[in-house]
C-alpha positions as CSV (number, residue, x, y, z in Angstrom):
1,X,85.1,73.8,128.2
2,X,87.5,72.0,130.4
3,X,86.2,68.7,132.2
4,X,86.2,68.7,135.7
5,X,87.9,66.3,137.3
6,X,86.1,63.7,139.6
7,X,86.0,64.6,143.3
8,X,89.1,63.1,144.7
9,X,89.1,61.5,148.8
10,X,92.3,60.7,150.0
11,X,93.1,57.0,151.7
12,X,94.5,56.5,155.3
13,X,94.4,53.6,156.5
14,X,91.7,50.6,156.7
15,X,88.7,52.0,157.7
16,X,86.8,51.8,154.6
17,X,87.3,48.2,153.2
18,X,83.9,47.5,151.2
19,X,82.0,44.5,150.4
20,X,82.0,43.9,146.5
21,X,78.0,45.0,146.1
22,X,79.4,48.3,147.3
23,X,79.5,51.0,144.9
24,X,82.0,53.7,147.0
25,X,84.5,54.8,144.5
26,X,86.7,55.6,147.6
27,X,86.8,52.7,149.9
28,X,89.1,50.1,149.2
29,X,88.3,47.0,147.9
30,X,89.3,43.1,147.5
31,X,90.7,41.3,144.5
32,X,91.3,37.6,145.0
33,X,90.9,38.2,148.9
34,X,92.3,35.7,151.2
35,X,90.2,32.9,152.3
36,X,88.2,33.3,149.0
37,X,90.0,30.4,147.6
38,X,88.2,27.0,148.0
39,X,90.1,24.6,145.5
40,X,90.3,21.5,146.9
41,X,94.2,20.5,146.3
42,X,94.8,24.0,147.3
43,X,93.7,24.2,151.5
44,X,95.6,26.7,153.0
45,X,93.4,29.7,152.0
46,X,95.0,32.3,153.7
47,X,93.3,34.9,156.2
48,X,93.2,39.1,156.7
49,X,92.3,41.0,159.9
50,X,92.6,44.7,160.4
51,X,93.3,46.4,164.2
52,X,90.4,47.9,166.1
53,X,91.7,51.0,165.2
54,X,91.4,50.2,161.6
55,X,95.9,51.5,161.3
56,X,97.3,48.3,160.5
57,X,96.1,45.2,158.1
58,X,97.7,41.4,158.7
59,X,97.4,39.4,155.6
60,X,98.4,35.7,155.4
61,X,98.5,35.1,151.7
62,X,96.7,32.1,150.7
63,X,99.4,29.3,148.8
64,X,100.4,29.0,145.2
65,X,99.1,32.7,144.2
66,X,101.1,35.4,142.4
67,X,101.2,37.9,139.8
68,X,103.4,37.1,136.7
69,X,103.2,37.1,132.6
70,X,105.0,34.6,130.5
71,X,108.4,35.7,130.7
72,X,111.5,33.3,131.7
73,X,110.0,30.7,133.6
74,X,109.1,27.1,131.9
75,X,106.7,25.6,131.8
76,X,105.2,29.2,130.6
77,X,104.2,30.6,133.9
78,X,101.1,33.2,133.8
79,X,99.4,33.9,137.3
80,X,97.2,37.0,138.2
81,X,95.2,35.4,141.3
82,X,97.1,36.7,144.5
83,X,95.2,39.3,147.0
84,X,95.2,43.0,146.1
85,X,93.7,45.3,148.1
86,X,93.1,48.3,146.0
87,X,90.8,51.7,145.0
88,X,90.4,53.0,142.0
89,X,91.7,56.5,140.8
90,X,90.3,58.5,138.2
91,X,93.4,59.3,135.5
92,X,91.9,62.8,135.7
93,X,93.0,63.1,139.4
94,X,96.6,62.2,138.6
95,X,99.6,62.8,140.0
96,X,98.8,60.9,143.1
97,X,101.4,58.7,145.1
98,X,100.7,55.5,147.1
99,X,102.7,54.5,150.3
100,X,103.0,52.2,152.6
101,X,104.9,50.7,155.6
102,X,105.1,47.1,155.7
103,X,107.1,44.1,157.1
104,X,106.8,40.5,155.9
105,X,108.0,37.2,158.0
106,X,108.5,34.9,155.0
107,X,109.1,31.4,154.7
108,X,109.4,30.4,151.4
109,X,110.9,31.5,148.6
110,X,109.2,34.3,146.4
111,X,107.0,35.1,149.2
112,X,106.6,38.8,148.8
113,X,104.4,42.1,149.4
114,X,104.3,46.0,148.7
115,X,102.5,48.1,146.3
116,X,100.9,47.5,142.9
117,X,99.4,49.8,140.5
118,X,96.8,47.7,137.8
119,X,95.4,48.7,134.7
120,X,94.2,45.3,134.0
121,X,95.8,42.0,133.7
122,X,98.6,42.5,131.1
123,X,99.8,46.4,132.3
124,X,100.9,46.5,135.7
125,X,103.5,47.5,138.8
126,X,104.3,45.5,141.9
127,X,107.0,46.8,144.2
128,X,108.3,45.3,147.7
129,X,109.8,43.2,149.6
130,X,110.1,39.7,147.2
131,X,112.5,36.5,149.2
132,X,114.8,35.1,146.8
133,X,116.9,32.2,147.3
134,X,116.6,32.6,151.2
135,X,117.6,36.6,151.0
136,X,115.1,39.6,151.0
137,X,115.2,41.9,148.0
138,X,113.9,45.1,146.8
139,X,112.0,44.2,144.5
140,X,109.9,45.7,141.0
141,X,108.7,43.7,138.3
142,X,106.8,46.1,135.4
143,X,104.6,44.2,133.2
144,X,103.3,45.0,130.0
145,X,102.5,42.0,127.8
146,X,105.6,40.3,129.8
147,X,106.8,40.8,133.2
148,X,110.1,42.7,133.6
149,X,111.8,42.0,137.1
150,X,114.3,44.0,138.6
151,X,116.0,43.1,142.5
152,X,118.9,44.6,144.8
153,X,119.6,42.9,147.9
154,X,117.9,44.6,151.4
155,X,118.8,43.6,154.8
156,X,115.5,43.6,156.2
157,X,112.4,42.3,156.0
158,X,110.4,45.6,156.4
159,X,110.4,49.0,154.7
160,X,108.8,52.1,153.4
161,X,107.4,52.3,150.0
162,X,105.7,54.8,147.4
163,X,104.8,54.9,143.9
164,X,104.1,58.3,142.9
165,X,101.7,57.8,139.5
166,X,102.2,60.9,137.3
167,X,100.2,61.7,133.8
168,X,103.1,62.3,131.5
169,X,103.7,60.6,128.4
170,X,100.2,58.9,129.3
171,X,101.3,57.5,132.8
172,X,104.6,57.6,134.3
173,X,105.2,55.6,137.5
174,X,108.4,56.4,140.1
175,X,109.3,54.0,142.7
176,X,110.9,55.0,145.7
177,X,112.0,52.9,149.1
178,X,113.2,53.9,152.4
179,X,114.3,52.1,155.7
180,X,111.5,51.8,158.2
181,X,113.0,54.1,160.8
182,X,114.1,56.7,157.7
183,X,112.7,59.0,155.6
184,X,115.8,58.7,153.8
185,X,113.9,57.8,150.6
186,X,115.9,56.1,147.5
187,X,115.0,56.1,144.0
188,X,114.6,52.8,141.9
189,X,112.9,52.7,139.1
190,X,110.8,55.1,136.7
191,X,108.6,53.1,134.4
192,X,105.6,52.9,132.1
193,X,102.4,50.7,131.5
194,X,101.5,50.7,127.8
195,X,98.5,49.7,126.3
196,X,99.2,50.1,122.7
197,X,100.6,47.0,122.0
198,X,100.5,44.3,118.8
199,X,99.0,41.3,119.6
200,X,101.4,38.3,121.3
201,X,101.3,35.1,119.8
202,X,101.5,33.5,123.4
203,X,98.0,34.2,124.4
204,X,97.1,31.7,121.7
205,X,98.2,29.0,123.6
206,X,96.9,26.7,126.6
207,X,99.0,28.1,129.1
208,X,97.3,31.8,128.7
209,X,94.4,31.1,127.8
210,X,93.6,28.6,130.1
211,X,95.1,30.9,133.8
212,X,92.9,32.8,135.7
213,X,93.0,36.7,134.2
214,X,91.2,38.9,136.8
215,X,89.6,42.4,136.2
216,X,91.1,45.3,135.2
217,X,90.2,49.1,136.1
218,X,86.8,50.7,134.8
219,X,88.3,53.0,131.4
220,X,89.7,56.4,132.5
221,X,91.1,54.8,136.3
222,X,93.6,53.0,137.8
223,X,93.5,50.7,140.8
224,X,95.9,51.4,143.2
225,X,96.9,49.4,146.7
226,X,98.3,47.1,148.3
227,X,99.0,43.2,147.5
228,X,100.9,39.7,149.1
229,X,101.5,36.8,147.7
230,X,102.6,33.3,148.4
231,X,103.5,31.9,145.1
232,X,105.4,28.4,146.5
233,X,104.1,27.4,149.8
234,X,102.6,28.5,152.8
235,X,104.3,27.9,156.2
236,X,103.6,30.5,158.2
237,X,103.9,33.5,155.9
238,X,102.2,37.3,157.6
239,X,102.2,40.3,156.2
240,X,101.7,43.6,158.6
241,X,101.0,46.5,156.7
242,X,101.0,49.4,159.0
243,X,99.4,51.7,157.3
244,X,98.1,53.0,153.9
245,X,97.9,55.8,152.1
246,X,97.1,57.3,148.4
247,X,96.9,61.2,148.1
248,X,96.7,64.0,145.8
249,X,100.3,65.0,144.3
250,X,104.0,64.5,143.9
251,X,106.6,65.6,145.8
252,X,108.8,63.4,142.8
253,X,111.5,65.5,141.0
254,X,114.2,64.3,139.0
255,X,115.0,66.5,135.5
256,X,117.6,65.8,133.0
């Protein structure tokens, strides 16, 4: 007999953001929300508000949060504590694609927003808008195990993108970007989260072991939104995300 998939309700927009006692598998939900933070060397919390017609969501990312595994940086850098706003997606209801419009006034360097796709807190995809060195960037950084970044420069602070998440091989993801006035959409990268991997001899040691590792998505899903981050400094730093969607289905085609 063939399983039936679970029922599948598209998201538009931020009408349903639940509380975390809420057991709606279709509303959207926070991880690492801002102004959740109350370290006491770390003060500037960050806040979210969404419109009164629940379209568009302003997120000022709270300071010195980010996602990235253990590659480059020294001393060895592992972070997973920035806000994601997210719903899970059973893998049975796959392909779906997740897109948003967004702009970001950044201040600092790596301050940065877009789209993420988690498995938990070694396998995951975060795409957007990243400032490097004073200059926006496209930006995608795959992680499995270790982050893998990829930029190109943009010459805006605002764009369109989507991820469409597709079951071959397991899981394929396709990144895509367009201008915000264009539905001229670009391809960027096609990548994979893998969870068969051998054991790293880097979570061993203080730097891993000792970071904040957050949740990962119940066995058989995904979680799939949006996240911000403000990994150096907060001076100012919004994020406007003007809307949200994730829906049923690719419209992704690229053969050899």
């Amino acid at each position: 007999m063939t399983e039936t998939a679970p029922s599948f309700v598209p998201t538009r927009g931020f009408g349903l953001i639940s509380s975390d006692d809420d057991n709606n598998k279709d509303a959207l939900y926070w991880y690492c929300a801002p102004g959740s933070w109350n370290d006491e060397d770390e003060t500037k919390k960050g806040w979210w508000k969404v419109a009164d017609d629940k379209s568009v969501l302003e997120v000022a990312p709270p300071v010195k949060r980010d996602f990235w595994r253990k590659t480059y940086y020294q001393p060895l850098l592992v972070k997973d504590d920035a806000p994601f706003l997210y719903r899970t997606v059973s893998i049975s209801n796959l392909p779906i694609t997740a897109e948003t419009s967004f702009s970001i006034t950044a201040k600092s360097q790596f301050d940065q927003a877009g789209i993420m796709i988690r498995l938990d807190h070694e396998h995951w995809l975060k795409t957007g808008i990243e400032v490097v060195d004073g200059i926006p960037r496209l930006s995608c950084v795959v992680t499995n195990g270790f982050s893998d970044w990829s930029t190109q420069q943009v010459a805006t602070e605002g764009m369109k993108i989507r991820v469409h998440v597709l079951p071959q091989r397991g899981g394929s993801l396709v990144v895509e970007a367009a201008p915000l006035d264009s539905d001229q959409w670009a391809f960027i990268r096609i990548a994979h989260l893998n969870k068969e991997m051998n054991h790293d001899l880097l979570n061993d040691t203080p730097e891993v072991k000792e970071a904040y590792q957050g949740m990962g998505a119940p066995d058989g899903s995904i979680m799939v939104g949006i996240f911000a981050a403000c990994p150096v400094d907060q001076k100012g730093t919004v994020v406007k995300f003007h809307d949200l969607s994730v829906t049923k289905g690719s419209a992704f085609v690229h053969n050899a």
